[in-house]
Structures are given as C-alpha cells and as structure tokens.
Residue frames as a rotation matrix with the C-alpha (Angstrom) as fourth column:
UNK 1
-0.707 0.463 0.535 56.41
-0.679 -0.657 -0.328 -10.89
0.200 -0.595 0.778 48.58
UNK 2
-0.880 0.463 0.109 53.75
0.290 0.703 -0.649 -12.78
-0.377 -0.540 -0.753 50.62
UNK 3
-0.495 0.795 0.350 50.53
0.299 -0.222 0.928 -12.88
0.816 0.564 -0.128 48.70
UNK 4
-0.806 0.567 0.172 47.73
-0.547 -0.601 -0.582 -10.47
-0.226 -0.563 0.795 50.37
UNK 5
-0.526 0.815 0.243 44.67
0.848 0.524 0.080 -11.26
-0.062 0.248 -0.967 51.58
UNK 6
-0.797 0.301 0.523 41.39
-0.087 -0.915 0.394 -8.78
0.597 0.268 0.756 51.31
UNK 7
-0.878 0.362 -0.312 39.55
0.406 0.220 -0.887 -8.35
-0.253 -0.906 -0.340 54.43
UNK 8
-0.438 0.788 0.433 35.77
0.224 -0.370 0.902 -7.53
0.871 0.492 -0.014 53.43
UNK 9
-0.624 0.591 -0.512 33.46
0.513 -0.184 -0.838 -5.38
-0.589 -0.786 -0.189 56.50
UNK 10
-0.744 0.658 0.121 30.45
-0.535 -0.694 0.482 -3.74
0.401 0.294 0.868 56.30
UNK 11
-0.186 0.723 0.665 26.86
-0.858 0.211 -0.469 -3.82
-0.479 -0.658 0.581 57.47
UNK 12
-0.231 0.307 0.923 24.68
0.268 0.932 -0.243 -7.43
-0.935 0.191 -0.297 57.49
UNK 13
0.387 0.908 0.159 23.43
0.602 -0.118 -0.790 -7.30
-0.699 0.401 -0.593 54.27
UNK 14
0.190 -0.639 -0.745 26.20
-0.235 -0.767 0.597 -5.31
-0.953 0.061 -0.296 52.73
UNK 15
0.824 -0.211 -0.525 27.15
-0.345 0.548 -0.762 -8.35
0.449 0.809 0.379 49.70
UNK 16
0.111 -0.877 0.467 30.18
-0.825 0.181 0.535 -9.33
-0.554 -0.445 -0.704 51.93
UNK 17
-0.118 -0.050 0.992 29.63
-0.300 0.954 0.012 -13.10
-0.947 -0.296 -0.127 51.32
UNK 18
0.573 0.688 0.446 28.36
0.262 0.362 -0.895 -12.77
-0.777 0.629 0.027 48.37
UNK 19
0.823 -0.545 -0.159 30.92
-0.567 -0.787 -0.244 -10.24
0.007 0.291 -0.957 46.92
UNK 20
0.343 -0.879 0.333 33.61
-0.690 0.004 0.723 -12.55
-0.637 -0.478 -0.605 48.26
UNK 21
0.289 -0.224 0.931 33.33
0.509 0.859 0.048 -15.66
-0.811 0.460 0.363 46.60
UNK 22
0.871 0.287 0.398 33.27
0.445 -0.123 -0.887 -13.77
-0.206 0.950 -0.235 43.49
UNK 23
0.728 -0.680 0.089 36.16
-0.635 -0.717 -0.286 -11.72
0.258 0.152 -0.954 44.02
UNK 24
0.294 -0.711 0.639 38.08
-0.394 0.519 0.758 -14.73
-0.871 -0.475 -0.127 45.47
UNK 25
0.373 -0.156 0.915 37.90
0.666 0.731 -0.147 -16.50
-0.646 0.664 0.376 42.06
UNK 26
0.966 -0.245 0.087 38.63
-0.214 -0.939 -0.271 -13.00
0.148 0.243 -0.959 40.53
UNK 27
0.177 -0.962 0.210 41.98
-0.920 -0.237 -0.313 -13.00
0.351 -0.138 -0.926 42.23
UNK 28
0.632 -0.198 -0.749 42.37
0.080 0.978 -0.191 -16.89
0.771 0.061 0.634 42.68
UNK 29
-0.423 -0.114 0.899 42.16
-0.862 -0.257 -0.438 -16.88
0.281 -0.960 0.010 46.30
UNK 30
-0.960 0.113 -0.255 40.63
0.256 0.718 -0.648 -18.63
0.109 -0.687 -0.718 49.04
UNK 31
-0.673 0.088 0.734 37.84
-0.282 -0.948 -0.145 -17.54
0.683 -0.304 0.663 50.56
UNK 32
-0.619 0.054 -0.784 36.83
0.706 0.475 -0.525 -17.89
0.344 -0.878 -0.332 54.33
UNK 33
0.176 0.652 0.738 33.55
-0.270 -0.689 0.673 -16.24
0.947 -0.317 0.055 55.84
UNK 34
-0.774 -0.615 -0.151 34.37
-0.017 0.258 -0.966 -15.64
0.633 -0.745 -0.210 59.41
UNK 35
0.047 0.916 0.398 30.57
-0.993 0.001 0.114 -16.02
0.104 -0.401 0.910 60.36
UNK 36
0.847 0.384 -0.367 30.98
-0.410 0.912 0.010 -19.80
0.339 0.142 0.930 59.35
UNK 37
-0.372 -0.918 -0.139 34.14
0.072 0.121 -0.990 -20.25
0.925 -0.379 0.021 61.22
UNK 38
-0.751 0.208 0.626 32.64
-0.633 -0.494 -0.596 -18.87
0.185 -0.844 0.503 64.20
UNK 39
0.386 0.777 0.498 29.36
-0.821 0.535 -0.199 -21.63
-0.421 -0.332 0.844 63.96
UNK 40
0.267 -0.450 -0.852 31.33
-0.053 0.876 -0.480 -24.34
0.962 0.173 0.210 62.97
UNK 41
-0.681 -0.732 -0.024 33.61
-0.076 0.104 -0.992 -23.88
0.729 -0.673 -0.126 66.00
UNK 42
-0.739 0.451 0.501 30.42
-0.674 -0.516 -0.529 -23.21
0.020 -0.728 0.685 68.06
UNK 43
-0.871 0.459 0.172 28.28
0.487 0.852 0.191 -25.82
-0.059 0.251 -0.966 66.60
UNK 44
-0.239 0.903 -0.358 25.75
0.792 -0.032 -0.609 -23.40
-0.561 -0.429 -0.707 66.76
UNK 45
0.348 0.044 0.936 23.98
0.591 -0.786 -0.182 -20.35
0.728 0.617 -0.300 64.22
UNK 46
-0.694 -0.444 0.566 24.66
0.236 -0.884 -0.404 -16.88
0.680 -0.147 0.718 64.97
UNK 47
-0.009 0.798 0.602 21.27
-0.652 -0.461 0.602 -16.09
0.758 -0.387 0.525 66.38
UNK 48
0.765 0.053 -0.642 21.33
0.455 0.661 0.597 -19.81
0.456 -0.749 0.482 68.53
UNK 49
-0.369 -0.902 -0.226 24.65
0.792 -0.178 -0.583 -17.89
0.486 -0.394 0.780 70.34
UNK 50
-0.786 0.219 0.579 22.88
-0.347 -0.930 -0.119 -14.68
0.512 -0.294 0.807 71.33
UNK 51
0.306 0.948 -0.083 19.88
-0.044 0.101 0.994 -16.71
0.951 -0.300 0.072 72.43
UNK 52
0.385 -0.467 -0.796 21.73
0.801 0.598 0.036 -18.94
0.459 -0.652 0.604 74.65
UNK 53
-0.070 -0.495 -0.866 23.56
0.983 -0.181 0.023 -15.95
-0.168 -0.850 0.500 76.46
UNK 54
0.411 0.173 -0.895 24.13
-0.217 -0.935 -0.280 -12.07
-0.885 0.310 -0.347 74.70
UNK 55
0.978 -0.166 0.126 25.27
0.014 -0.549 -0.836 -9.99
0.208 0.819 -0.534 71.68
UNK 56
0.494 -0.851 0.179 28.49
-0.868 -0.469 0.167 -8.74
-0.058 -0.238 -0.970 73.82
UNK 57
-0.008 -0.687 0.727 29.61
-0.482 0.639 0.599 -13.20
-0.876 -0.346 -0.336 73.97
UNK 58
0.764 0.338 0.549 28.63
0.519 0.182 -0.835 -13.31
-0.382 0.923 -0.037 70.45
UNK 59
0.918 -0.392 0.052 31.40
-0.157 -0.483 -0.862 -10.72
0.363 0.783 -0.505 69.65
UNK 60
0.426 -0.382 0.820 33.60
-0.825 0.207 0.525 -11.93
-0.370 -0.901 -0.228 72.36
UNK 61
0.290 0.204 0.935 33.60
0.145 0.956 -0.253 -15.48
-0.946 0.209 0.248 70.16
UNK 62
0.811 -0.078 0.580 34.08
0.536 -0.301 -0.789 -13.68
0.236 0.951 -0.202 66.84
UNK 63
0.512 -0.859 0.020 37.58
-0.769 -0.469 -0.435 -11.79
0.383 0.207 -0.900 67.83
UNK 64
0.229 -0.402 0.886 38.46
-0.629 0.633 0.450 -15.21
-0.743 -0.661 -0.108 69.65
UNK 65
0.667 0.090 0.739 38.03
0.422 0.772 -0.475 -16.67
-0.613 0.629 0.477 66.22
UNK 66
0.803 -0.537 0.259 39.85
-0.139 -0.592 -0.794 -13.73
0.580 0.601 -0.550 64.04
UNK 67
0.358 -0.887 0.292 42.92
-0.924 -0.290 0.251 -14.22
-0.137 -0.359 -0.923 66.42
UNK 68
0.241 -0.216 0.946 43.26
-0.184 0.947 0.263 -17.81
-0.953 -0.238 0.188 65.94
UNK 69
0.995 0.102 -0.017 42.57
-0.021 0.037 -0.999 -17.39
-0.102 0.994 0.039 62.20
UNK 70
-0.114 -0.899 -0.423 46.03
-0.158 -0.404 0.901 -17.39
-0.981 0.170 -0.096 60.09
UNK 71
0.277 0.639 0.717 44.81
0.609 0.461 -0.646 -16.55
-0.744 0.616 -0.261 56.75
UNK 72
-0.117 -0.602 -0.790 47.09
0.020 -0.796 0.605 -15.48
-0.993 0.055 0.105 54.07
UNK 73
-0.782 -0.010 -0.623 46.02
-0.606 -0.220 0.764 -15.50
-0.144 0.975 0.166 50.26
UNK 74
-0.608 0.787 -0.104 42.34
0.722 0.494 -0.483 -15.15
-0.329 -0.369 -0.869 51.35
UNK 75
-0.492 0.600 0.630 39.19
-0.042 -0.740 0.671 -13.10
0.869 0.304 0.390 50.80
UNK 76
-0.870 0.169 -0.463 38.04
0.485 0.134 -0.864 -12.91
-0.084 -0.976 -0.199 54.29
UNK 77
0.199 0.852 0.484 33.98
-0.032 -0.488 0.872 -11.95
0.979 -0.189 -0.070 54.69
UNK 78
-0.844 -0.338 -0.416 33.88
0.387 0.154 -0.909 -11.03
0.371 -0.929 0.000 58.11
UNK 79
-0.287 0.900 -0.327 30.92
0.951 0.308 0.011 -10.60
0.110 -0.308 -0.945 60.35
UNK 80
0.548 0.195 0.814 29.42
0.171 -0.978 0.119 -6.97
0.819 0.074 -0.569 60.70
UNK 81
0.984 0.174 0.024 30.50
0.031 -0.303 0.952 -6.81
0.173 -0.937 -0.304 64.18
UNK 82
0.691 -0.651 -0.314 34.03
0.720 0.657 0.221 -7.22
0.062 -0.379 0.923 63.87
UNK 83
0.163 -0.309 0.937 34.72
0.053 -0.946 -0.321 -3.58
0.985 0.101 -0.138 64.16
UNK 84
0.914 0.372 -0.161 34.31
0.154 0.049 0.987 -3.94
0.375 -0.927 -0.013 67.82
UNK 85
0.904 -0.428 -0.005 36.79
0.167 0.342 0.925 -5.75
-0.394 -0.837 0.381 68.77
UNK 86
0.805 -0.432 -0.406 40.29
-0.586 -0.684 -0.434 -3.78
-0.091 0.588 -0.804 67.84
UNK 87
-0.201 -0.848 0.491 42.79
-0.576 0.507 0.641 -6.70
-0.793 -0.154 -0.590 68.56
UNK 88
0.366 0.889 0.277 40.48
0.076 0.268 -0.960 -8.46
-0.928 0.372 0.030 66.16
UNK 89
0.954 0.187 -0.233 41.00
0.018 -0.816 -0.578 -5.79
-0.298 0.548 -0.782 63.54
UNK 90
0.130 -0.991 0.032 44.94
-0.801 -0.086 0.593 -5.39
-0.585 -0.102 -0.805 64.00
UNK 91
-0.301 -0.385 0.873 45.14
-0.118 0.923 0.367 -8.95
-0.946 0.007 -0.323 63.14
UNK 92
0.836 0.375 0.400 42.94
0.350 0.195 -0.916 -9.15
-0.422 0.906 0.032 60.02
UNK 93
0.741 -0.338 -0.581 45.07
-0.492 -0.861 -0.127 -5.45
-0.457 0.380 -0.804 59.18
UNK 94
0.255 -0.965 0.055 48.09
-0.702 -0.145 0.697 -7.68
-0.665 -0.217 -0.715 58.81
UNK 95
-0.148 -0.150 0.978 47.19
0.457 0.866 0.202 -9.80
-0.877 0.477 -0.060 56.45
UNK 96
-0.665 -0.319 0.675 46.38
0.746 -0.286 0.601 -7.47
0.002 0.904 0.428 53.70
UNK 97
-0.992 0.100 0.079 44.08
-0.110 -0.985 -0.132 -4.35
0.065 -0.140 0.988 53.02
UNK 98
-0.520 0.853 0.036 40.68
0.339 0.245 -0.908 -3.77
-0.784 -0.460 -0.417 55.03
UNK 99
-0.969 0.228 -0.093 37.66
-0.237 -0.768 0.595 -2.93
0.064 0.598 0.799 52.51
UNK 100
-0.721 0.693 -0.001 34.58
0.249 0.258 -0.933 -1.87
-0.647 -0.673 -0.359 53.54
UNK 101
-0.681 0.550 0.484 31.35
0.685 0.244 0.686 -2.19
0.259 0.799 -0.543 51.28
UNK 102
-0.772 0.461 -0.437 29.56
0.125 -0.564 -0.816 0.79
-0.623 -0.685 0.378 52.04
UNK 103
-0.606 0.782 0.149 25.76
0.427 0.162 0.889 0.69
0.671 0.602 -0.432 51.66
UNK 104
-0.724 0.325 0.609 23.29
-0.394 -0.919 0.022 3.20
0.566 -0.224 0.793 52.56
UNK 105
-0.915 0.288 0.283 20.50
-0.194 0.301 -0.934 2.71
-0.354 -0.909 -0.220 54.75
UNK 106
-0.047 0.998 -0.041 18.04
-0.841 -0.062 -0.538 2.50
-0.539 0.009 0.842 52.77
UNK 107
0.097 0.043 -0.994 19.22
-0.873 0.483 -0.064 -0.05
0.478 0.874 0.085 50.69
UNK 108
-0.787 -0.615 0.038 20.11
-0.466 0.553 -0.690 -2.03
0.404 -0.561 -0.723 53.51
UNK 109
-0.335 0.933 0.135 16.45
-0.652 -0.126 -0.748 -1.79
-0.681 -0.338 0.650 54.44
UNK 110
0.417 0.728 -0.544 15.15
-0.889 0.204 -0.409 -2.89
-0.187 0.654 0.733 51.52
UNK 111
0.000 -0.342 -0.940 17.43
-0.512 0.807 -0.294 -6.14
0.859 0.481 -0.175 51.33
UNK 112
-0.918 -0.386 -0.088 17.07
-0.116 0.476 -0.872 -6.96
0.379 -0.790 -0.482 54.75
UNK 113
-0.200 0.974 0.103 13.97
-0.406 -0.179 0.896 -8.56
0.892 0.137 0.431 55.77
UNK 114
0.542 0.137 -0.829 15.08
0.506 0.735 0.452 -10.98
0.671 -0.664 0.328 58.83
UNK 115
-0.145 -0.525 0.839 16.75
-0.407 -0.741 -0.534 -8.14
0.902 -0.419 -0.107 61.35
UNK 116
0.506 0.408 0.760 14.77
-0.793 -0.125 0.596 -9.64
0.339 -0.904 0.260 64.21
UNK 117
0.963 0.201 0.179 16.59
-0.253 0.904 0.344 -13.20
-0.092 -0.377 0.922 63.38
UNK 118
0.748 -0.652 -0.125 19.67
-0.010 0.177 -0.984 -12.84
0.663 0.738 0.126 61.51
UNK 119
0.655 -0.707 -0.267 22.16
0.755 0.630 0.182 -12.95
0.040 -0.320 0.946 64.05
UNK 120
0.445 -0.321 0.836 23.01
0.192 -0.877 -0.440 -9.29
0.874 0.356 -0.329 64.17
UNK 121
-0.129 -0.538 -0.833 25.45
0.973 0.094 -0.212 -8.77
0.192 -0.838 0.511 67.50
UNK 122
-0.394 0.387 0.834 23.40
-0.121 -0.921 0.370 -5.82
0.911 0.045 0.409 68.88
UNK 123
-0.869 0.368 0.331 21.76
-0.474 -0.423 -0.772 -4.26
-0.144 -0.828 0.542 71.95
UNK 124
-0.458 0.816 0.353 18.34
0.889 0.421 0.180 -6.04
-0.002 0.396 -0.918 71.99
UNK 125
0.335 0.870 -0.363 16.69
0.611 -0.494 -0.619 -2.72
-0.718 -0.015 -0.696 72.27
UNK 126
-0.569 -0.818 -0.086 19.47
0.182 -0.228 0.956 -1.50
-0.802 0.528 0.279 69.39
UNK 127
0.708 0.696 -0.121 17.04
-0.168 0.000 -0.986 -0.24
-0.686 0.718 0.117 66.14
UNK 128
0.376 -0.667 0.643 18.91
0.888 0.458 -0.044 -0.75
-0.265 0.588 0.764 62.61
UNK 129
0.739 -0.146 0.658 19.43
0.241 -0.854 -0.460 2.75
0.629 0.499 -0.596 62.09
UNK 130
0.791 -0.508 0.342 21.45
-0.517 -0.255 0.817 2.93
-0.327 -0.823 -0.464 65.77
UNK 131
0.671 -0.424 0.608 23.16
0.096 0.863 0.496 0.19
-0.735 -0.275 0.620 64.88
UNK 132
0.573 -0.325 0.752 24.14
0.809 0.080 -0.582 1.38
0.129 0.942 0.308 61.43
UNK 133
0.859 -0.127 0.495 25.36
-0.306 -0.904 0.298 4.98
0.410 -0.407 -0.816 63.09
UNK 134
0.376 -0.915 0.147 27.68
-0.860 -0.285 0.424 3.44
-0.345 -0.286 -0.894 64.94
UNK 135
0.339 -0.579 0.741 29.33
0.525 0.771 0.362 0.69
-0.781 0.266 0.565 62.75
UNK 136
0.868 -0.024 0.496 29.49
0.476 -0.240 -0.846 3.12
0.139 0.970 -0.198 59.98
UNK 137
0.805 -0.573 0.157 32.01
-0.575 -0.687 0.444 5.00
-0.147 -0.447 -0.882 62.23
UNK 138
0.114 -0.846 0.521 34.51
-0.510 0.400 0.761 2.18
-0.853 -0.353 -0.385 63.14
UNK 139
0.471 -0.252 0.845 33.92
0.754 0.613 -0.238 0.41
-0.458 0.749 0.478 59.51
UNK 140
0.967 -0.084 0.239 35.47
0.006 -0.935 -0.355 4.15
0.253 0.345 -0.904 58.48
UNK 141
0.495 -0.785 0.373 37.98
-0.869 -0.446 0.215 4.16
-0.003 -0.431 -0.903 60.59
UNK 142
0.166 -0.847 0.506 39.53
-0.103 0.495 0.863 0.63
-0.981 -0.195 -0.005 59.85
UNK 143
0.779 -0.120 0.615 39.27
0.487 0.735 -0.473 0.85
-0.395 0.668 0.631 56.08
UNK 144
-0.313 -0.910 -0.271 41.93
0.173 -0.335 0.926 1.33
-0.934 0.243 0.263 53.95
UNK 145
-0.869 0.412 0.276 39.57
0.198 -0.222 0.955 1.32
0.454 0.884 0.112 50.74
UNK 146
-0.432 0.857 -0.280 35.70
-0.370 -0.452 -0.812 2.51
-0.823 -0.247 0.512 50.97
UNK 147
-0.925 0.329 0.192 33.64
0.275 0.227 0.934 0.96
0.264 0.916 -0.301 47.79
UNK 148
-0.498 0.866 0.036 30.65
-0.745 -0.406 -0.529 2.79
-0.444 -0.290 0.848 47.71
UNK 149
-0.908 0.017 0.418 27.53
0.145 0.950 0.276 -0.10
-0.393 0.312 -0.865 46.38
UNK 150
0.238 0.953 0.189 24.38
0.362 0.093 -0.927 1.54
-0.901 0.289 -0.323 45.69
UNK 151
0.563 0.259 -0.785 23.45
-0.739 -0.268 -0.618 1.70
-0.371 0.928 0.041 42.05
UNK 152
-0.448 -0.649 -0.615 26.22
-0.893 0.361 0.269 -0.75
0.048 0.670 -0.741 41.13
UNK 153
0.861 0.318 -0.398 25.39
-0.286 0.948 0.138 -4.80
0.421 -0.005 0.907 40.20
UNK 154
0.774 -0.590 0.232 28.06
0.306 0.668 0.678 -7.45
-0.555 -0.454 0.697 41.57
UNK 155
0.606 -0.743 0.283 29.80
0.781 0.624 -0.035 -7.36
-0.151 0.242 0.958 39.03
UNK 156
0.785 0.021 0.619 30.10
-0.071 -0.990 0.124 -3.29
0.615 -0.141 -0.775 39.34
UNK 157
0.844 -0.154 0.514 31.21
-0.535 -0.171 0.827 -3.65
-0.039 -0.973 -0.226 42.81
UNK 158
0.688 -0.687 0.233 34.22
0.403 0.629 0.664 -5.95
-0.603 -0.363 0.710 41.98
UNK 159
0.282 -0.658 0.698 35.45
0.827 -0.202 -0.525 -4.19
0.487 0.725 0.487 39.36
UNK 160
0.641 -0.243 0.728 35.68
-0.025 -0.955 -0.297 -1.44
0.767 0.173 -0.618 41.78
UNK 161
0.878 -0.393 0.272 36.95
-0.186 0.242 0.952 -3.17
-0.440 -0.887 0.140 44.23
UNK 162
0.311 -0.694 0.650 39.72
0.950 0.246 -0.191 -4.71
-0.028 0.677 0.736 41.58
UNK 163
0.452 -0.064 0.890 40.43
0.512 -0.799 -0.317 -1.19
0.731 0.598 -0.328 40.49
UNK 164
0.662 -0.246 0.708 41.15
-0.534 -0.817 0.216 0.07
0.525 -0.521 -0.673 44.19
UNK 165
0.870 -0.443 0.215 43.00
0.230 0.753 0.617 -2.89
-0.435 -0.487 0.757 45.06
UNK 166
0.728 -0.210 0.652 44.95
0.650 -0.092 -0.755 -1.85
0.218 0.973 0.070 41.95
UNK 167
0.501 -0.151 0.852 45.54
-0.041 -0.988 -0.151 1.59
0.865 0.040 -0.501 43.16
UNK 168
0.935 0.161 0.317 46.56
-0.302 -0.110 0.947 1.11
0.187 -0.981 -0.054 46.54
C-alpha cells in the first residue's frame, strides 16, 4: 500500500503548522505547509498578495498550488482558506485522510492578535466571527476526522489525532 499522507485544515490560528511538524516526526513523514509553498512560488507573504490585488486571487493561487502539489507520505498544513476551492480539496482527499483541528472562537480570539495583518483570505469588511461561521461549515464537510483542541496541550492534540488516525 502507498503510504498516506494527513491533510491538516482549520481556522488561522488553529496549531496547523505547529501541530504538523510534530506529528510529521510522530509518523516519520514529511511535512509541507501549503502557505509556504504558495509565497515561495509567489515571492511574496500572504498579506503582500491580498495587498497587491484581493482575497478571492489569494485563494485562486492557493488551489493553483494544491493542484500542482504531488505529495504522498506528507503532513500537509494547509492554509485556512483551502476549503474554498473544491478541486483543491478533491486533490488533497486523495492523498490520505482530511483532519480538521477544531477550535472554538474564543480561543481563537485569544491566540490571535494580528487578524488585521496575517494574511487571512477574507472579505475586507469580513469580521472573524463571519469568517469563522462559514469555514467552520466547509472545514465540516471535508473532514474525515474532527479533533476537537480546546483544553488539550500539543502534545494532547496529537495523541488524539494518532488515536483517530488509528481508528479510521
């Protein structure tokens, strides 16, 4: 069988990146943040893309990258926004199961202090609560696991991730 990869969504601020590395060495993986794919190729941050034109060619750029990608025995962080775009999605799907870090709003609040800069592919008049409302939908509807994060520490969260990888 072709080693899986594990496709990490959820909101900015979620522990993607942070979550990944760890879990990549966990399962002695790769692991590829598709934010830094996306400003490598671009030469430019997240936020220097949205200046320069919108939010909507900011996600436009980020499923142009996820289709090029071919990343098998990987931990894949992937920008919040890549729920959008469903061809996107499909592709990741096929490389191994989607799991989404799910963190509450308030906690999201309280770790997030740069919303205005961070590079967050949104409406500009888009608060973080709107924004969370609807990503929380489509990060539902592509996972195949759910890991719930408040109360837990890192090393919580992988072990439940590990555990539902396990199961699945």
């Amino acid at each position: 069988m072709t080693p899986k990869s594990v496709i990490l969504i959820g909101m900015p601020g979620a522990g993607k990146s942070t979550i990944g590395v760890m879990l990549a060495k966990e399962l002695a993986k790769d692991f590829i943040d598709t934010d830094v794919l996306i400003q490598v190729r671009e030469g430019k941050t997240l936020q220097e893309i949205m200046d320069e034109s919108d939010y909507l060619n900011l996600r436009r750029i980020e499923e142009e990258v996820l289709l090029e990608t071919d990343l098998p025995n990987h931990v894949i962080a992937t920008g919040g926004s890549v729920v959008y775009g469903d061809a996107g999605m499909q592709h990741m799907k096929r490389y191994g199961p989607v799991v989404f870090l799910n963190v509450s709003l308030a906690e999201l609040t309280r770790r997030i202090h740069n919303y205005e800069s961070r590079g967050i592919a949104r409406r500009p008049d888009q608060s973080f609560q709107e924004v969370f409302d609807e990503r929380n939908k489509l990060y539902r509807h592509y996972a195949d696991i759910v890991v719930d994060c408040d109360g837990r520490d890192q090393a919580q969260v992988i072990g439940a991730v590990m555990q539902a990888l396990d199961a699945a």
